[in-house]
N, C-alpha and C positions, 0 to 999 in steps of 0.2 A: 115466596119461594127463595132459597137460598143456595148458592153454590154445592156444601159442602152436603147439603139435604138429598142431592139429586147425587152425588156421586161415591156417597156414604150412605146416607141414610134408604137409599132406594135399594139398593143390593143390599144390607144388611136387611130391610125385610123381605124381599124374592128370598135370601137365603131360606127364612122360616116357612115362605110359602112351598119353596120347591124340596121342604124335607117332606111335606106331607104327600106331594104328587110322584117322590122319585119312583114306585113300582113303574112306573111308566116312561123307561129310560130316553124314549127316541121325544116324547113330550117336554120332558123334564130339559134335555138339550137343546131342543129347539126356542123355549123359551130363556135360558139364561143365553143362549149364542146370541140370538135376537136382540137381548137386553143388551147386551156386552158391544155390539156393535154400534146399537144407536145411543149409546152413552160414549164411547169412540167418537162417535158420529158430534154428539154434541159438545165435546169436549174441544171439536177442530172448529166448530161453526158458531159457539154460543160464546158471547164475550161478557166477562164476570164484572160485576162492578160498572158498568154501562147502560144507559137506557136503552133498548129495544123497543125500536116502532115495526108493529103488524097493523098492516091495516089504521085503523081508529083505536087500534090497544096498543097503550106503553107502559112497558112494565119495567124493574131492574133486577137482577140477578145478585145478591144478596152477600158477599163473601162470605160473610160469618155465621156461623151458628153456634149456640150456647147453649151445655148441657151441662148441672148440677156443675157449674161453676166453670167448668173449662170450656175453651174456646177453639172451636175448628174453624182455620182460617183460610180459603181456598181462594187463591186471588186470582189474575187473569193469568200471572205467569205460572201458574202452579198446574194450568190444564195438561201440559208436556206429559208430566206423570201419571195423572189417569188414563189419560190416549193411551199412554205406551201398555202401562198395567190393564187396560181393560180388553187392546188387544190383542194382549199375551192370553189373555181368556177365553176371545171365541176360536183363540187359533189351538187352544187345547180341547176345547170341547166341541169343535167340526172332528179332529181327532178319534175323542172321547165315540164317537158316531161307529164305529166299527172296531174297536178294541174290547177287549173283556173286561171292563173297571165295573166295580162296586157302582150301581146309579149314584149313590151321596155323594160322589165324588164330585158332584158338578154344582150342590150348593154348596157345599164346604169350601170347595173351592172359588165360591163368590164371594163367603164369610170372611174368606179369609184376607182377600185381595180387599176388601173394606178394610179389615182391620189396619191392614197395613197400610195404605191412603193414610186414616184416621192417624197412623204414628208420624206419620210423615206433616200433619197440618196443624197437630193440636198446640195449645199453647196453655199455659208454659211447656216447652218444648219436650223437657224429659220425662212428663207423662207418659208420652210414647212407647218409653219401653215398657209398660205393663202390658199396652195396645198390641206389641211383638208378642210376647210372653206368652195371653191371649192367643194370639195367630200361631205359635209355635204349636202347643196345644194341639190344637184343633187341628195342625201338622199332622204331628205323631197318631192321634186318633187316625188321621187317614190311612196314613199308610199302613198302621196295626190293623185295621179292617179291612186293608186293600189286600194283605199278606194273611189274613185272620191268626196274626201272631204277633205277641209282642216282642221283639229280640233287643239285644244289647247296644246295638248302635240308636234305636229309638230311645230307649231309657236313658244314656248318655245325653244325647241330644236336648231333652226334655230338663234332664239335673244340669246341663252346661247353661241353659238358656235360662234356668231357674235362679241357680247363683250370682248371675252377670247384673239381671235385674235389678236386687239392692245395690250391687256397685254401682251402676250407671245413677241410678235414684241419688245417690250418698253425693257422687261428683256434682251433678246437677245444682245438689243443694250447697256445698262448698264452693262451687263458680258462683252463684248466686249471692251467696254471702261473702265474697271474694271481690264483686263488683261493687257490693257495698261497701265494703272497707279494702280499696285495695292495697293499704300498706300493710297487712298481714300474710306477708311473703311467707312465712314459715309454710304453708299451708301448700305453695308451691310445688314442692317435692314429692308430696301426700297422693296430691290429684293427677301429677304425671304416672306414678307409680300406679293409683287406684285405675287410671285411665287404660292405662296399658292389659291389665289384667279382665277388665269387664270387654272391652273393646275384642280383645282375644277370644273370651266367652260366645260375646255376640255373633261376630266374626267367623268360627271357627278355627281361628289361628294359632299356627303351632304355639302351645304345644296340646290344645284343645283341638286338634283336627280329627280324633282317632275316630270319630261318629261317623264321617264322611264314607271310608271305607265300610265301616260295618254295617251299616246301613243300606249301603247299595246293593249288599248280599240276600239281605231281608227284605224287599220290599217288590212291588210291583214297581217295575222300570217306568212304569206310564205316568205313575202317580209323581215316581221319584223327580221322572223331568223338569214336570213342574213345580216341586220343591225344588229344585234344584236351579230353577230360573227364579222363581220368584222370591225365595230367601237372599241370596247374593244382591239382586237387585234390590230391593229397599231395603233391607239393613246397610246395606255402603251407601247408598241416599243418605239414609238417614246419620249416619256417623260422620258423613259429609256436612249435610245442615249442622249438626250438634257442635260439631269444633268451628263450625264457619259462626256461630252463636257468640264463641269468647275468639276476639281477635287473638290475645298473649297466649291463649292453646293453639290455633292453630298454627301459629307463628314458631310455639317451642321446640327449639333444637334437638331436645327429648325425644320428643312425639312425632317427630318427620325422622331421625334414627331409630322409633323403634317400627315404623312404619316399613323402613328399607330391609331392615334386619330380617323381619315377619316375610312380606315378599320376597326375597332371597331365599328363605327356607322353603314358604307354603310354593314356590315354582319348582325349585330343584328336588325337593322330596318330594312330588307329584311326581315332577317328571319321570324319576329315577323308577319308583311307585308301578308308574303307568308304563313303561318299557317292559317289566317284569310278569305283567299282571295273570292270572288264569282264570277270568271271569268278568265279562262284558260289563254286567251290572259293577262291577269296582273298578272296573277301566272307567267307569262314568264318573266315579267317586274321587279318582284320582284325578280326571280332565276337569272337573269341577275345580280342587285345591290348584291346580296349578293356574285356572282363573282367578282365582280368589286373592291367589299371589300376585299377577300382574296389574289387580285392583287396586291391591298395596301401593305396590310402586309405581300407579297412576296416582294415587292421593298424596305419595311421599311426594314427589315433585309438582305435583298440581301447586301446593300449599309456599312455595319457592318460586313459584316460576313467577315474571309480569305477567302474563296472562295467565289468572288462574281460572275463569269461565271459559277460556277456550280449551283451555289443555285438559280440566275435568269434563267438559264437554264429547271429548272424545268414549267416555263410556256408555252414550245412549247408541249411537251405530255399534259398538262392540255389543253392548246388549243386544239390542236386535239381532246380529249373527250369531248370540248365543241361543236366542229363543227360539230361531227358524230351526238349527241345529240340535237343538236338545228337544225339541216336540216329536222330528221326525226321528231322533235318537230313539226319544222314548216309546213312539209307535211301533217300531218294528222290535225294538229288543220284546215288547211285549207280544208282537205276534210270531215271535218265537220262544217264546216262553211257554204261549199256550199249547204250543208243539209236544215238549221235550220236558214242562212243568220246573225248569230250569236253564239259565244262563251261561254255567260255567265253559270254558271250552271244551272240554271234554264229552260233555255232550253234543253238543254240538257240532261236531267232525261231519263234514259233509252239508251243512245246512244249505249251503249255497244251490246244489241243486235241488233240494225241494221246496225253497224259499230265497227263489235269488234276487227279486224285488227289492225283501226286508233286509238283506246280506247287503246289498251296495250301498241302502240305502246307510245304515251302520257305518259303515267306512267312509263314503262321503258326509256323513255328520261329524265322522269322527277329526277327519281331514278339516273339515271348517272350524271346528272347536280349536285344532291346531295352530288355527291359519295361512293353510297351506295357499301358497298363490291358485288365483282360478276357484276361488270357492267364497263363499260370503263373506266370510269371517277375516280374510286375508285385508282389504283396505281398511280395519279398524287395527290390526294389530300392525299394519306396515310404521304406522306415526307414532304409534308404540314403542315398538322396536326402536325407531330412527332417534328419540327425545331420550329413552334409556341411555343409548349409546354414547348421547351427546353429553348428558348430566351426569349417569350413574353408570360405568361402564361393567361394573360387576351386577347390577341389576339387571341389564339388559343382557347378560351374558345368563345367567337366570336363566331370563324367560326362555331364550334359543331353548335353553337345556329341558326347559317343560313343554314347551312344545315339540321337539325330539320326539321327547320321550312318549308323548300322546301319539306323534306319527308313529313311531315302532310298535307302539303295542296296537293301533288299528291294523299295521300289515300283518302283525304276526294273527290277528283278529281272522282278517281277512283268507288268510292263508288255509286256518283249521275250516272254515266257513267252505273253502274250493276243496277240500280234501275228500275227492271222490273216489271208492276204488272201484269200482262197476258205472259199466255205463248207463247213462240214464237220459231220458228226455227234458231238458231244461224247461217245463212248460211250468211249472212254479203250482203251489199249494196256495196261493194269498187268493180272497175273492177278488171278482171285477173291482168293488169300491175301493180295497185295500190295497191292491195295484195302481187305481187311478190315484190315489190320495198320497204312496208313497215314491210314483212316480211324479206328481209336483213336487213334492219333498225336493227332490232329487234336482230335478231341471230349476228351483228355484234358488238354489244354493251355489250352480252352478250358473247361471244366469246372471245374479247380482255379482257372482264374482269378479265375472268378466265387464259386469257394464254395472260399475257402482255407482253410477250416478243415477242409478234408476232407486236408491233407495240414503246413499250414502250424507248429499245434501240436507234432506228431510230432517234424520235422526240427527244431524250432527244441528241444526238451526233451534231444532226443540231443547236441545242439551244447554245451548246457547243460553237458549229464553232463559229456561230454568233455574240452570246457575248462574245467570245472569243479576237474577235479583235476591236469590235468597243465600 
């Protein structure tokens, strides 16, 4: 048995078992949660490359595995990433348990969180991006079957992700032949430029964000969330490994200015974006870019600072306040969706009294995505904030500005949401389960905010491990 067998190769085939059982949605969930957790589970307990004594049995746990040439490499410091990624799965699919999602949604969603592992291990490294490409895919199929429509921000999404692929492929193989010969500086110029452009693609970076918005309009919010966590999070892994690959990329003065430039825009036209917004599901599209942004200019300075594992370290607890916040985002925009068969505000007028549950729950997601103090999300963006200030003061001036922007457009959220003109009995439309599930939501976001040490240490050690070695 081998590392990469058990946290790739075991959900890539539950994927194909659980397409043939999905008529049977509360099944289907309970076995990939189950799965999702004790692969979690084994990720924190089982050490890779080490003998394990049970009893009279000693076995080793195998790092590599080898398929038709390439190499998936999963080492001991590399379990950080499946923990986080596979926890980000059963916390979607306890979710998935009372929301109205398509059953596929829950292998697809195993398929896909494989594949993305698989981009993040394989070697040579720029394989990978086919392994995205793949996972992007298999994206867009959800959400078109989650929406039973294909619209233009998927189609965008699907041709941005398509293009990026040979550029990332082309650089790959010019840093390769670059280490081989590296007095062929000419070459230099080529791969910052090509760099910039695929990175952008993958990314969604201005001036490729337009999918972000349109897409939030077209889809099921449930599905969107976790697109929405789980793209941002391993493609910036992964663009992190790729340049931490060629010391002279990630060193270049090029590629750390076009990095600040990117975050400066994707915060500030978020923000701006998201102040204005008339529709929930694009407020999310918008609060997404203006993460996307402060990713930027975590990597711009990551790449500069002496400490660069600690200071890129800082985006495993920022993920995590994203993932707690965009699950319970994406549960209630969808159990008001299945109200009104629509997001916009304008439907919405009033919603707070027939669904005041899913209404708070929305605005206190929307506040942590923020980082409003008192809310999860607030002790990863505070060291944020503080290190912009100190290095990039117009980056960090930025972010203030996206995050603003994401507070205003929650209050103004919030506001259509209270707009009652007749009186009514606040006793709420959500079932028991849907009340008890988005009331954690709620108390958990507010809980870590207050006492970040109950979560804050953890993610911020695993970040550690992680970019610690690779």
């Amino acid at each position: 048995m081998n590392a990469p067998m058990i946290w790739i190769g075991i959900p890539a085939g539950l994927t194909i078992a659980l397409l043939g059982v999905s008529r049977w949605k509360k099944l289907t969930i309970g076995i990939a949660s189950l799965t999702s957790l004790i692969l979690t589970g084994l990720g924190w307990l089982l050490p890779v490359g080490k003998l394990i004594n049970i009893g009279n049995l000693t076995f080793e746990i195998n790092p590599i595995w080898t398929i038709l040439g390439r190499r998936f490499v999963l080492e001991s410091a590399d379990r950080p990433l499946v923990i986080f990624l596979n926890l980000a799965l059963a916390f979607w699919f306890i979710g998935a348990l009372e929301c109205d999602v398509f059953t596929p949604f829950v292998p697809l969603a195993m398929g896909i969180n494989a594949l993305l592992i698989a981009a993040n291990l394989v070697q040579p490294f720029y394989y990978g991006v086919i392994l995205i490409l793949i996972a992007m895919v298999l994206g867009v199929g959800m959400a078109a079957t989650g929406s039973h429509r294909v619209g233009q921000g998927m189609i965008r999404l699907l041709a941005f992700q398509t293009l990026g692929m040979p550029i990332l492929l082309l650089i790959g193989w010019m840093t390769s032949s670059l280490e081989i010969n590296p007095t062929e500086t000419a070459q230099l110029f080529s791969i910052r430029l090509l760099a910039s452009v695929g990175i952008g693609l993958l990314l969604a970076v201005f001036p490729f964000h337009g999918w972000l918005g349109m897409i939030s309009e077209e889809s099921n919010p449930f599905l969107l969330s976790f697109l929405f966590f789980i793209i941002p999070f391993t493609t910036n892994i992964f663009v992190i490994l790729f340049f931490r690959q060629s010391a002279w990329l990630s060193g270049s003065l090029w590629m750390i200015a076009y990095f600040r430039l990117s975050g400066f825009l994707m915060t500030t036209i978020g923000g701006l974006e998201a102040a204005f917004h008339r529709h929930v599901g694009k407020l999310m599209g918008y609060t997404i870019m203006v993460d996307i942004g402060i990713i930027q200019l975590v990597i711009s300075l990551g790449f500069v600072t002496a400490e660069t594992q600690a200071f890129l370290a800082i985006l495993f607890p920022f993920f995590f306040g994203s993932m707690l916040s965009l699950g319970l985002l994406g549960l209630s925009s969808r159990i008001l969706q299945e109200d009104s068969n629509q997001i916009s505000l304008d439907s919405l007028a009033g919603a707070g009294a027939r669904y005041p549950f899913s209404s708070i729950a929305i605005f206190v997601a929307f506040l942590s995505l923020a980082g409003f103090p008192l809310t999860a999300g607030f002790p990863a963006h505070l060291p944020i904030w503080q290190n912009l200030f100190l290095n990039f003061p117009l980056g960090g001036f930025s972010a203030l500005v996206g995050s603003l922007g994401v507070l205003i457009g929650s209050v103004r959220a919030l506001s259509v949401f209270m707009r009652v003109k007749t009186v009514v009995h606040w006793l709420g439309s959500e079932t028991i389960y849907q009340r008890i599930l988005l009331g954690i939501g709620i108390l958990l976001l507010l809980v870590l905010g207050i006492l970040p040490q109950l979560y804050f240490p953890f993610a911020f050690n695993l970040g550690l491990i992680f970019m610690g070695t690779r």
